[in-house]
LOPA-878942 format. One record per residue: residue number from 1; residue in one letter; x negated, z negated, y negated of N, C-alpha, C in turn. Coordinates in Angstrom, 1 decimal, m for minus. Atoms other than C-alpha are relative to their C-alpha. Layout:
BEGIN
[zafi NUM; 'A'; [X; Z; Y]; [X; Z; Y]; [X; Z; Y]]
...
END
This chain:
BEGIN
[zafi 1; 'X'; [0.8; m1.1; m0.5]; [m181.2; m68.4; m114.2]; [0.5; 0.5; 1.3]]
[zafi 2; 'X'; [m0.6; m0.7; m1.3]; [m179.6; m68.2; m110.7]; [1.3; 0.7; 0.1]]
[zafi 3; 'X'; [m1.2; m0.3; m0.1]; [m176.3; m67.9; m111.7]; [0.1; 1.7; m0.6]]
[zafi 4; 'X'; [0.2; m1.6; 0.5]; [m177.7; m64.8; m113.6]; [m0.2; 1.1; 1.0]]
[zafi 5; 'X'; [0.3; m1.1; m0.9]; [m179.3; m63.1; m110.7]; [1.2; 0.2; 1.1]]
[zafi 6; 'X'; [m1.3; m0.3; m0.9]; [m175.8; m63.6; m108.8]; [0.8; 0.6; m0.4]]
[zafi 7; 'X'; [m0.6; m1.2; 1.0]; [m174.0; m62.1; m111.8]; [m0.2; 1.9; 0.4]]
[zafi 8; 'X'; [1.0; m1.1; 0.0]; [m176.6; m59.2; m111.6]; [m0.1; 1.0; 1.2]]
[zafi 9; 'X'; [m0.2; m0.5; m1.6]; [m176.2; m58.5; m107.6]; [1.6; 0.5; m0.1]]
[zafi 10; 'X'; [m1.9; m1.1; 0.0]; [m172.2; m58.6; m108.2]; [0.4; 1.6; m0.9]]
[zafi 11; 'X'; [0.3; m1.1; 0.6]; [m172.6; m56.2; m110.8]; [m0.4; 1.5; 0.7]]
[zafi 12; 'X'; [0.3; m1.1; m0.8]; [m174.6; m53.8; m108.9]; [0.6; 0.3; 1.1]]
[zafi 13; 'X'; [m1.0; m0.5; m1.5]; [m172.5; m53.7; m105.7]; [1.6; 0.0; m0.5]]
[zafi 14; 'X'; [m1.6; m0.5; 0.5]; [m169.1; m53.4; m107.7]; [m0.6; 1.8; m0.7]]
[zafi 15; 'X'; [0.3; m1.3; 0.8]; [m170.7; m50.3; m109.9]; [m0.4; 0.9; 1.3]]
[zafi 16; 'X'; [0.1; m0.6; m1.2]; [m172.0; m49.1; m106.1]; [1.4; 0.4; 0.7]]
[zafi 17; 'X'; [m1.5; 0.0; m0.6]; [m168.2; m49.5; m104.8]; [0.3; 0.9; m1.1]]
[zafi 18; 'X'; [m1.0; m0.6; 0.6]; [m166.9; m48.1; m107.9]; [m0.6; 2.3; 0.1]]
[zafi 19; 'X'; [0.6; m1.6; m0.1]; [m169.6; m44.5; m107.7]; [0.3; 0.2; 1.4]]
[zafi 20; 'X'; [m0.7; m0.6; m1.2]; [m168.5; m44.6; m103.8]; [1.5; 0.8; m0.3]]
[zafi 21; 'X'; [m1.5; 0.1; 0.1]; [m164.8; m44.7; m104.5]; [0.0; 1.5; m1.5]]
[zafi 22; 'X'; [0.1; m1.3; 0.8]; [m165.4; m41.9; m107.1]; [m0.5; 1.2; 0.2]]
[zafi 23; 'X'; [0.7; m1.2; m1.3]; [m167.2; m39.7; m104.9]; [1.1; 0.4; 0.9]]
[zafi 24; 'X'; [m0.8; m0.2; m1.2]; [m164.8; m39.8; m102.7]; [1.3; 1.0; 0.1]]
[zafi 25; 'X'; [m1.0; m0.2; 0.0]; [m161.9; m39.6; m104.3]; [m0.1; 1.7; m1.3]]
[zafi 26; 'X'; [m0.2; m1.3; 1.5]; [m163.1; m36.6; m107.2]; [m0.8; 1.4; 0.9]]
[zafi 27; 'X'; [0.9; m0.9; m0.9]; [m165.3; m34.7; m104.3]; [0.8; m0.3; 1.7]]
[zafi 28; 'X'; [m0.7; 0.5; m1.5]; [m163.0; m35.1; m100.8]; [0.0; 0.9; 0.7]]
[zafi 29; 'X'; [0.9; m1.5; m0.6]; [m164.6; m32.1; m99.5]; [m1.1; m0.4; 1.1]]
[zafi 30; 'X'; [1.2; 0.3; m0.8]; [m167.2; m34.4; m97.9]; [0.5; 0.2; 1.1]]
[zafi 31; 'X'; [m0.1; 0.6; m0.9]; [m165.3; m35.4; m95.4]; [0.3; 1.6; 1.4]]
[zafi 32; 'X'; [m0.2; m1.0; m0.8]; [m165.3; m31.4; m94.0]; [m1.6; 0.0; 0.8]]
[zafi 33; 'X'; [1.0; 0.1; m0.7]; [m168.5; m32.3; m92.6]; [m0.2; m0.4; 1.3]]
[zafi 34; 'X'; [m0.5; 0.6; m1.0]; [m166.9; m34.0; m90.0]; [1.3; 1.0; 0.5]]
[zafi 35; 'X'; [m0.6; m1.0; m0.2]; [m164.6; m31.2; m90.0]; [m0.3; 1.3; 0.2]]
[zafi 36; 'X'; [0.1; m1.3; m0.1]; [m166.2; m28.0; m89.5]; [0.5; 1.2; 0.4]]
[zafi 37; 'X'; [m1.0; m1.5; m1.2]; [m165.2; m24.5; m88.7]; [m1.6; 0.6; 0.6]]
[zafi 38; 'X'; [0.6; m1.3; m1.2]; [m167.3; m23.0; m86.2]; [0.4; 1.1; 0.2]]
[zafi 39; 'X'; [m0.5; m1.6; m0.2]; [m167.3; m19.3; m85.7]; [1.2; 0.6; m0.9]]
[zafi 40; 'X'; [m0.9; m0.1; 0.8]; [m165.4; m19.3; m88.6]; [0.4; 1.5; 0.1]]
[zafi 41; 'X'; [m0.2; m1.3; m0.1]; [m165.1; m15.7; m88.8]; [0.8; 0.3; 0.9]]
[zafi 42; 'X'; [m0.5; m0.4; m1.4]; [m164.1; m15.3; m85.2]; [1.3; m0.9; m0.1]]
[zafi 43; 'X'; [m1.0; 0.9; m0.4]; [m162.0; m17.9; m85.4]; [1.6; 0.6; m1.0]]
[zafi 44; 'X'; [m1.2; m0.7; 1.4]; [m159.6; m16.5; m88.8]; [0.2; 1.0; 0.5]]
[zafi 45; 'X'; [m0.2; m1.3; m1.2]; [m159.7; m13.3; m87.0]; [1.0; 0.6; 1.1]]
[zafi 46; 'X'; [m0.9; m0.2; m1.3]; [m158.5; m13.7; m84.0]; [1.1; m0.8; 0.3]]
[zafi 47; 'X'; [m0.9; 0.7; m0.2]; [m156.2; m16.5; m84.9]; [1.2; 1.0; m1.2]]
[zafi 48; 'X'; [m0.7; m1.2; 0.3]; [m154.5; m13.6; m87.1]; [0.4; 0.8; 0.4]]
[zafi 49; 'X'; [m0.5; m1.1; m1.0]; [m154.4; m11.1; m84.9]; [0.9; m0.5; 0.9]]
[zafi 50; 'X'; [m1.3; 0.8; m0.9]; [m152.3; m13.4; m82.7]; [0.5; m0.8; m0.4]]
[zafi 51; 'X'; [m0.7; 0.8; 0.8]; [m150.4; m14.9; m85.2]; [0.0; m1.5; 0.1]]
[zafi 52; 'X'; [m0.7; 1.7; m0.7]; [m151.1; m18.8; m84.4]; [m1.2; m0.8; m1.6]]
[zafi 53; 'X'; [0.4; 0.3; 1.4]; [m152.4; m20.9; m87.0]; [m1.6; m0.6; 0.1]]
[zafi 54; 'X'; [1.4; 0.1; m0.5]; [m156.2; m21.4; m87.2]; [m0.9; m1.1; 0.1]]
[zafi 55; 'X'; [0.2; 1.3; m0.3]; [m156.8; m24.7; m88.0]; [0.7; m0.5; 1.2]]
[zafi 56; 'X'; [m0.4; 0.4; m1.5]; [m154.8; m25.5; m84.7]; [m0.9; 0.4; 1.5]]
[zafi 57; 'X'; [1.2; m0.7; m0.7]; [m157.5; m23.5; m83.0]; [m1.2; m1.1; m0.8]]
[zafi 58; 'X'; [1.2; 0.6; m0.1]; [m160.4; m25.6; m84.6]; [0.4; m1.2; 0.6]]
[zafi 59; 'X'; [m0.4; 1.5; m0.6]; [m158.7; m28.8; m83.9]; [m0.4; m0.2; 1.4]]
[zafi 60; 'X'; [0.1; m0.2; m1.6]; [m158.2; m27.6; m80.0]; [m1.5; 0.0; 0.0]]
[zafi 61; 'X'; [1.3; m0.2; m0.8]; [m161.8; m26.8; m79.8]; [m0.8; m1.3; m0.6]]
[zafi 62; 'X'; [0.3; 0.8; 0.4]; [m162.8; m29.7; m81.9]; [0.1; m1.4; 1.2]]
[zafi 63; 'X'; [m0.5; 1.0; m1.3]; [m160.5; m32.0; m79.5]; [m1.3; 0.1; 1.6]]
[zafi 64; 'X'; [0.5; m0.2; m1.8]; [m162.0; m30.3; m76.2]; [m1.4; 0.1; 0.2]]
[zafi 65; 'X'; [1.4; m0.3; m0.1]; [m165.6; m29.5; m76.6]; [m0.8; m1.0; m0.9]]
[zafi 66; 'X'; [1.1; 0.7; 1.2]; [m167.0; m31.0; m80.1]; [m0.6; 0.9; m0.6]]
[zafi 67; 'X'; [0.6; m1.2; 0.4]; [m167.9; m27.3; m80.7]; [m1.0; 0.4; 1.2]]
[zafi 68; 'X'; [0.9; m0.3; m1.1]; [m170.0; m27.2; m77.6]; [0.3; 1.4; 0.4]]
[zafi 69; 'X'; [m0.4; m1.5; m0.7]; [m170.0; m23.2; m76.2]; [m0.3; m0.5; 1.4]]
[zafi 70; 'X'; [m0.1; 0.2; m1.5]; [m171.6; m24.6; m73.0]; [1.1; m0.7; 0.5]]
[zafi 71; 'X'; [m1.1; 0.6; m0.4]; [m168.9; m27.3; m72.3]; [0.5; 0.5; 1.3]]
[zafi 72; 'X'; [m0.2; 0.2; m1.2]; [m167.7; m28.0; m68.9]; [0.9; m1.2; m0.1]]
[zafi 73; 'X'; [m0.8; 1.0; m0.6]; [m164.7; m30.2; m67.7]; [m0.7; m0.6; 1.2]]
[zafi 74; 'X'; [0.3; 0.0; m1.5]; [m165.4; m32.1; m64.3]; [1.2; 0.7; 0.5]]
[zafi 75; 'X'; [m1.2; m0.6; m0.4]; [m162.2; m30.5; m63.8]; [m0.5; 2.1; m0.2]]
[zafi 76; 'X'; [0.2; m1.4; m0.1]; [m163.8; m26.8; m64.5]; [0.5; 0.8; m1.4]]
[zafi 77; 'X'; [m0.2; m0.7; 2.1]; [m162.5; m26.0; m68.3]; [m1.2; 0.0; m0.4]]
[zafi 78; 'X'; [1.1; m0.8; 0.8]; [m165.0; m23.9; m70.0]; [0.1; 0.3; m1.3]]
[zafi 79; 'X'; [0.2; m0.2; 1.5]; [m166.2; m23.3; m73.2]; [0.6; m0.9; m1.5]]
[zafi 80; 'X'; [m0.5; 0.5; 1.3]; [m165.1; m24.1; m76.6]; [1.3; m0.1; 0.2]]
[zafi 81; 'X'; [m1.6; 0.5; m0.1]; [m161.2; m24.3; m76.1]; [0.4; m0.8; 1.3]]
[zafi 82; 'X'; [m0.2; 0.7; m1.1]; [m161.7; m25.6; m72.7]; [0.7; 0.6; 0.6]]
[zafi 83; 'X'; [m0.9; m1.0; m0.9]; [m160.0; m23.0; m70.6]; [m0.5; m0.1; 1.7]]
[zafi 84; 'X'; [0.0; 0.0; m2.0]; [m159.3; m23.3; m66.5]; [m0.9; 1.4; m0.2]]
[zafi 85; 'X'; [0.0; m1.5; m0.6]; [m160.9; m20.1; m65.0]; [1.7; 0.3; 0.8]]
[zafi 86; 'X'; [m1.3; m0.7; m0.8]; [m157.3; m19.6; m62.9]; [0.9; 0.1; m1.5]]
[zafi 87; 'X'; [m0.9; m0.8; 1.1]; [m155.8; m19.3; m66.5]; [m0.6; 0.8; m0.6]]
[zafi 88; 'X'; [0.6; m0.9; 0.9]; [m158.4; m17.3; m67.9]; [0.0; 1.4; 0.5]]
[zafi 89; 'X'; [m0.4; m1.4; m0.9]; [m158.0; m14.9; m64.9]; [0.8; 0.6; m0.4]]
[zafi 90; 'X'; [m1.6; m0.6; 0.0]; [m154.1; m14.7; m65.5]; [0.0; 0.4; m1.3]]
[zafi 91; 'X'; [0.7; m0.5; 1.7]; [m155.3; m14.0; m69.6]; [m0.1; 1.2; 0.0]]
[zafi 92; 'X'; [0.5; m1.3; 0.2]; [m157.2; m11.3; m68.7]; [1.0; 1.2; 1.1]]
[zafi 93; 'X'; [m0.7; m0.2; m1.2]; [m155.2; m9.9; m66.0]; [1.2; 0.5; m1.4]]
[zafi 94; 'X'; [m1.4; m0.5; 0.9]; [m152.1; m10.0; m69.0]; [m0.7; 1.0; m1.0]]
[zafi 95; 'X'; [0.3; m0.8; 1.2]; [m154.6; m8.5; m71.5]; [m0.6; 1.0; 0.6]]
[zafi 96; 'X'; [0.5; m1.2; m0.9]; [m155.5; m5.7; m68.7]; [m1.8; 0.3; m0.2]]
[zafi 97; 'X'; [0.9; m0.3; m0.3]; [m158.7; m6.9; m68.2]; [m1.1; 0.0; 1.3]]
[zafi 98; 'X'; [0.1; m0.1; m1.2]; [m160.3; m5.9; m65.3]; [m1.9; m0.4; 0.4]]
[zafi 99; 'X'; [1.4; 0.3; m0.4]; [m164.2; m6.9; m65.4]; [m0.4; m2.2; m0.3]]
[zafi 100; 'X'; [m0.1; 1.9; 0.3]; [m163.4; m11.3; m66.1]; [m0.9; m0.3; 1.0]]
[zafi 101; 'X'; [0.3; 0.9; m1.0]; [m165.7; m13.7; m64.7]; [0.1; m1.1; m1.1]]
[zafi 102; 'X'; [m0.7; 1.2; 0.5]; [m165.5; m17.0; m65.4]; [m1.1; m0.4; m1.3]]
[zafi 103; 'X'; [1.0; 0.5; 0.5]; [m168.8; m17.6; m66.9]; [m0.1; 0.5; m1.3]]
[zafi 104; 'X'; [m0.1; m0.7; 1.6]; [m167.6; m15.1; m70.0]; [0.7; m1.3; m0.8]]
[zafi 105; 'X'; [m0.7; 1.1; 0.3]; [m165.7; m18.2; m70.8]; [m1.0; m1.0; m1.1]]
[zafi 106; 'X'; [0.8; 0.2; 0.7]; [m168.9; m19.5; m72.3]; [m0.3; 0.7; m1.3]]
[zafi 107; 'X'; [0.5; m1.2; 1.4]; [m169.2; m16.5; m74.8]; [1.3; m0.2; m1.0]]
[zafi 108; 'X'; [m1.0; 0.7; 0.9]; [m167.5; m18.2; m78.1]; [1.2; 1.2; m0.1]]
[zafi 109; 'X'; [m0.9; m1.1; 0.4]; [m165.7; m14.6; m78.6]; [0.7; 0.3; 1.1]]
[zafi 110; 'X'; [m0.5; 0.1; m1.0]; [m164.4; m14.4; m75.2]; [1.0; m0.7; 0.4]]
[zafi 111; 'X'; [m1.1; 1.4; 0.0]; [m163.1; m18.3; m75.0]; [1.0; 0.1; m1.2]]
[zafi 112; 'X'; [m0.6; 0.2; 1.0]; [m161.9; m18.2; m78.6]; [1.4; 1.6; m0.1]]
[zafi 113; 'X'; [m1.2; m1.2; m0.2]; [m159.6; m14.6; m78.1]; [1.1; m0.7; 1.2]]
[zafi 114; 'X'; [m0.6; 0.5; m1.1]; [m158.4; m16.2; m74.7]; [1.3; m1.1; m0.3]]
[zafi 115; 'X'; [m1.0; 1.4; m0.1]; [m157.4; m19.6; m75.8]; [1.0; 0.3; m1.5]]
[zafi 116; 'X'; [m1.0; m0.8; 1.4]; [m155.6; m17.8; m79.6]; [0.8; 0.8; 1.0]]
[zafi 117; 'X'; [m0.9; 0.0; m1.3]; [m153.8; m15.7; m76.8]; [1.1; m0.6; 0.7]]
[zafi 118; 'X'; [m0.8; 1.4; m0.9]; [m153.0; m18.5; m74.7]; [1.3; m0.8; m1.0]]
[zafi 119; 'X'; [m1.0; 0.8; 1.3]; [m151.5; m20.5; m77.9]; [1.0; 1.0; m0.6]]
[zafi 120; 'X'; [m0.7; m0.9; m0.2]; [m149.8; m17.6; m78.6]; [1.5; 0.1; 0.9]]
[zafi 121; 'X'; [m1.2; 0.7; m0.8]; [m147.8; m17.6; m75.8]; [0.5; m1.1; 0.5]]
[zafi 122; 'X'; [m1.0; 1.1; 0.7]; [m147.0; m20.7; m76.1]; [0.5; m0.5; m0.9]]
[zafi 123; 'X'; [m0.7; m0.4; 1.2]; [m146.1; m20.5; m79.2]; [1.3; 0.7; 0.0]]
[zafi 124; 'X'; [m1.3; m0.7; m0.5]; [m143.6; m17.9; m78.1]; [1.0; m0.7; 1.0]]
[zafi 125; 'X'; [m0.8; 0.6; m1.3]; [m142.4; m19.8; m74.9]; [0.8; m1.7; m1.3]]
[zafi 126; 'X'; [0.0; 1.4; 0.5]; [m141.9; m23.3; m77.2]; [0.5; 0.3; m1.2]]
[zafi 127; 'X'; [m0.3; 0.0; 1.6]; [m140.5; m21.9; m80.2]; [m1.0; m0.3; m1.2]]
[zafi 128; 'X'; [0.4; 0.4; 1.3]; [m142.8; m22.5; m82.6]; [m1.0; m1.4; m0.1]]
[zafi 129; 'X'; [0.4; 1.5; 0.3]; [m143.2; m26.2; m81.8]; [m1.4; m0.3; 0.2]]
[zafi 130; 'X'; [1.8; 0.0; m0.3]; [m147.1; m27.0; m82.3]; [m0.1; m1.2; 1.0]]
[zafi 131; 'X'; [m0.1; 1.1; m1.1]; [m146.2; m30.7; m80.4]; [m0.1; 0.3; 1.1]]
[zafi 132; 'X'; [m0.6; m0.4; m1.5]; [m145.0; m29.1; m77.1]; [m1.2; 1.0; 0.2]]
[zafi 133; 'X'; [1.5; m0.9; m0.1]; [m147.6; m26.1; m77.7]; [m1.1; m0.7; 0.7]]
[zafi 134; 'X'; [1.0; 0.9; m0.4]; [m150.2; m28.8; m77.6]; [0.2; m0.5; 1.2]]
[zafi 135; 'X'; [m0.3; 0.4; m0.7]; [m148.9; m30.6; m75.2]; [m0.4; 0.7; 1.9]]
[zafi 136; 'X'; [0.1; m1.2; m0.8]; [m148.8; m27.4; m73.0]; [m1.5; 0.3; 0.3]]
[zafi 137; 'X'; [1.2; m0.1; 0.0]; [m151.8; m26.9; m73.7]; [m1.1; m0.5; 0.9]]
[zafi 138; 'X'; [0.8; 0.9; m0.9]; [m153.3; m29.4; m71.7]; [0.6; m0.4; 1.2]]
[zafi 139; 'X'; [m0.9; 0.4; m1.6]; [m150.6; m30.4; m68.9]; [0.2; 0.9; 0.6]]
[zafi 140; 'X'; [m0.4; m0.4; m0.2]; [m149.4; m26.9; m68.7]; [1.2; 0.0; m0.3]]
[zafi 141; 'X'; [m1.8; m0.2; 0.5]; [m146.1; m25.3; m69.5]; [1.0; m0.2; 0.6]]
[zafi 142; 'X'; [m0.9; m0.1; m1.0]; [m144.2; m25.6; m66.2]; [0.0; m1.9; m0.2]]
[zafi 143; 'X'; [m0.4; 1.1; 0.2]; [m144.9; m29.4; m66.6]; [0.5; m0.5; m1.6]]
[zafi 144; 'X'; [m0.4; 0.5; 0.8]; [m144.0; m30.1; m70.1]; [1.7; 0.5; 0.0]]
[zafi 145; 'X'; [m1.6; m0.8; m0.1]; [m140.5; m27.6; m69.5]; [0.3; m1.4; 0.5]]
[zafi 146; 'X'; [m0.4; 0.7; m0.9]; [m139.8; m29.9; m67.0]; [0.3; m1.4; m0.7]]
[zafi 147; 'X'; [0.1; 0.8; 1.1]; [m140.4; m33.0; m69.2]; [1.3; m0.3; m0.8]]
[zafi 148; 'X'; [m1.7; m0.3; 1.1]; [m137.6; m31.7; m71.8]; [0.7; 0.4; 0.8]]
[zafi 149; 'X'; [m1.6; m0.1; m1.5]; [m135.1; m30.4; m68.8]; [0.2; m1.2; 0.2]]
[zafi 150; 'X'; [m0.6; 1.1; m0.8]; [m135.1; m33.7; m67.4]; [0.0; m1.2; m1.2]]
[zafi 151; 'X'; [m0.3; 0.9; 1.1]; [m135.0; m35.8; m70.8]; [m1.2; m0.9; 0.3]]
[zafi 152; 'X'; [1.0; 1.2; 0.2]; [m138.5; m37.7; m70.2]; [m0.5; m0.1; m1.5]]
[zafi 153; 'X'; [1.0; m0.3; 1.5]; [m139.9; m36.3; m73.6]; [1.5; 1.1; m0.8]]
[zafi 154; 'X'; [m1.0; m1.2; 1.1]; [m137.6; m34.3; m76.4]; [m1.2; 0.9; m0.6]]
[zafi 155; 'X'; [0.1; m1.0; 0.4]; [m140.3; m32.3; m77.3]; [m0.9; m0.5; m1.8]]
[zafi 156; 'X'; [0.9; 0.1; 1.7]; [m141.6; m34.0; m81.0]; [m0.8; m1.1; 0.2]]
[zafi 157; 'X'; [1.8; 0.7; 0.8]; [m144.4; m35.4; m82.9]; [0.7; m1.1; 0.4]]
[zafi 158; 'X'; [m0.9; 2.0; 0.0]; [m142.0; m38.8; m83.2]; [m0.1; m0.3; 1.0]]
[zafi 159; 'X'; [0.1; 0.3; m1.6]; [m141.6; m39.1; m79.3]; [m0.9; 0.0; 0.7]]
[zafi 160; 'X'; [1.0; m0.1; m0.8]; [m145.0; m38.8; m78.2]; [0.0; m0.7; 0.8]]
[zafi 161; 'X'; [0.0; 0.6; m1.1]; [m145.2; m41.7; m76.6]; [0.7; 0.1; 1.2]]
[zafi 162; 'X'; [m1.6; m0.3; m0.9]; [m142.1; m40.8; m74.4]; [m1.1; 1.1; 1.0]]
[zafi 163; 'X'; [0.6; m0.7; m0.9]; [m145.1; m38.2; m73.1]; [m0.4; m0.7; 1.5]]
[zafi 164; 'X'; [0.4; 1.2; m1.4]; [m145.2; m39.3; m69.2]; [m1.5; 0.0; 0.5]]
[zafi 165; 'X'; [1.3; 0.1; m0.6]; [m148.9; m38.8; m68.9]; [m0.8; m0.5; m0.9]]
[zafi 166; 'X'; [0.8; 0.8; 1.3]; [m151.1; m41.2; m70.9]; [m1.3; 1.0; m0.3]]
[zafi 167; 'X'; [1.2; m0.9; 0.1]; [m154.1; m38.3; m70.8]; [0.9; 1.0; m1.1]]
[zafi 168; 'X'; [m0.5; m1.0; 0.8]; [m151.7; m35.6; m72.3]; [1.1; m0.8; m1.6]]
[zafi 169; 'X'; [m0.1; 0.6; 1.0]; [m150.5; m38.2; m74.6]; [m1.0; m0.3; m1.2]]
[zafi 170; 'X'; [1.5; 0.2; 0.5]; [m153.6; m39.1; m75.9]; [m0.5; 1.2; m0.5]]
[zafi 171; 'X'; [0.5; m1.4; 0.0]; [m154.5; m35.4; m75.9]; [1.0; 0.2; m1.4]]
[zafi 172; 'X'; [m0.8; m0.7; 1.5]; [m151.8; m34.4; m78.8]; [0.0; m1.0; m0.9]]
[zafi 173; 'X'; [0.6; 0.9; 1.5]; [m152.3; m37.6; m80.8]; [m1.2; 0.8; m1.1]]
[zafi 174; 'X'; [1.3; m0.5; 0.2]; [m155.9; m36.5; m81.2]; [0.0; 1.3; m0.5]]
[zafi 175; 'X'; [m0.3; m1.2; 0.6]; [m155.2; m32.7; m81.7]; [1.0; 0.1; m1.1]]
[zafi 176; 'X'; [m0.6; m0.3; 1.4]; [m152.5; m33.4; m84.1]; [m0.2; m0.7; m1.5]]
[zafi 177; 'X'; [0.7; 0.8; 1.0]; [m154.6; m35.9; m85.8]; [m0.8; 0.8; m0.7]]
[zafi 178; 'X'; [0.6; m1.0; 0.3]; [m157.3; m33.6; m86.1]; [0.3; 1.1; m0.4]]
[zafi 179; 'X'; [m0.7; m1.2; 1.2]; [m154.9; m30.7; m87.5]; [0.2; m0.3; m1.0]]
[zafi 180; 'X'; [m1.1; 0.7; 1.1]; [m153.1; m32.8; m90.1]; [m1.6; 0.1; m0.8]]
[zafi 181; 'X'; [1.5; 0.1; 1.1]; [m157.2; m33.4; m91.2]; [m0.6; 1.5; m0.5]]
[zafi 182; 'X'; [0.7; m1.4; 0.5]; [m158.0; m29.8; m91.2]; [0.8; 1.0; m1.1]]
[zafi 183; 'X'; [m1.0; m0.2; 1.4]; [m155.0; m28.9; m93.1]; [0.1; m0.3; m1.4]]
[zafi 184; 'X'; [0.3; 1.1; 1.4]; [m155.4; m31.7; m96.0]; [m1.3; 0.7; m0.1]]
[zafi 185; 'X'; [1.1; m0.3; 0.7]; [m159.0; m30.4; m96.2]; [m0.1; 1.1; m0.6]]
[zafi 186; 'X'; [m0.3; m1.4; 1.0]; [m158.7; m26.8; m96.3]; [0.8; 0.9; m0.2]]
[zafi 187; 'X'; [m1.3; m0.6; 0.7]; [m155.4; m25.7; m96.9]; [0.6; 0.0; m1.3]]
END
């Protein structure tokens, strides 16, 4: 009689494993729930109009905020992409705009044009490379140049570690972890 109800328990938790594991693998869509696009709209938009690729933009904002619009660094990055105000000045300033304050930084359509922009020209400065882009991203471009001028980093996915700052290290794991997932899900 016991040996039956232990039968009866394995049973039910293998047939549980096997409707997980079938779920999973015939529906893998769940796991965009943990991936979302925010401002989706805004986001395909404006990541077209400046050529850069869009899921690299959710990731960034994913990485920096968690989708938050209020978001705040202690360091002073705002919004959803997490943008300095002294780069968001020099943004608007390139995109001849003359009424910037910092606190537009909070307004998703504001941050999100700025930091597609931003990636942009890095994109252009970096060839292409989303590694170093990223990288840029967060250290700045004057220190990552510098980086590959002086041979500390080459510049790829493979060498990361080779990145001399364990924050901006950490920083493009995570953002390129977080692309590679938004890619596989909805590409």
């Amino acid at each position: 009689m016991r040996i039956k109800a232990k039968s009866r328990v394995s049973l039910i938790i293998w047939i549980i494993i096997l409707l997980f594991l079938a779920f999973v693998f015939i529906f893998p869509r769940w796991i965009s729930f943990f991936y979302p696009l925010p401002h989706q709209e805004l986001v395909f938009t404006t990541a077209s109009e400046e050529d850069v690729d869009p899921y690299l933009v959710f990731a960034i904002i994913r990485v920096e905020s968690k989708y938050q619009t209020g978001a705040e660094s202690p360091k002073g990055a705002k919004g959803l992409m997490q943008i300095m105000p002294e780069t968001a000045e020099w943004i608007a300033e390139q995109k001849g705009i003359d009424d910037f304050q910092a606190q537009n930084l909070h307004d998703p359509e504001v941050n999100i044009q700025f930091g597609c922009w931003y990636l942009r020209s890095l994109q252009e400065e970096f060839g292409g490379n989303e590694t170093t882009m990223i990288a840029a991203y967060n250290a700045g471009r004057g220190r990552v140049k510098e980086w590959i001028r002086s041979g500390l980093w080459d510049g790829r996915e493979e060498t990361i570690e080779n990145i001399p700052y364990n924050e901006t290290e950490e920083y493009v794991r995570n953002v390129l972890k977080t692309y590679h997932a938004y890619r596989a899900i909805y590409d």
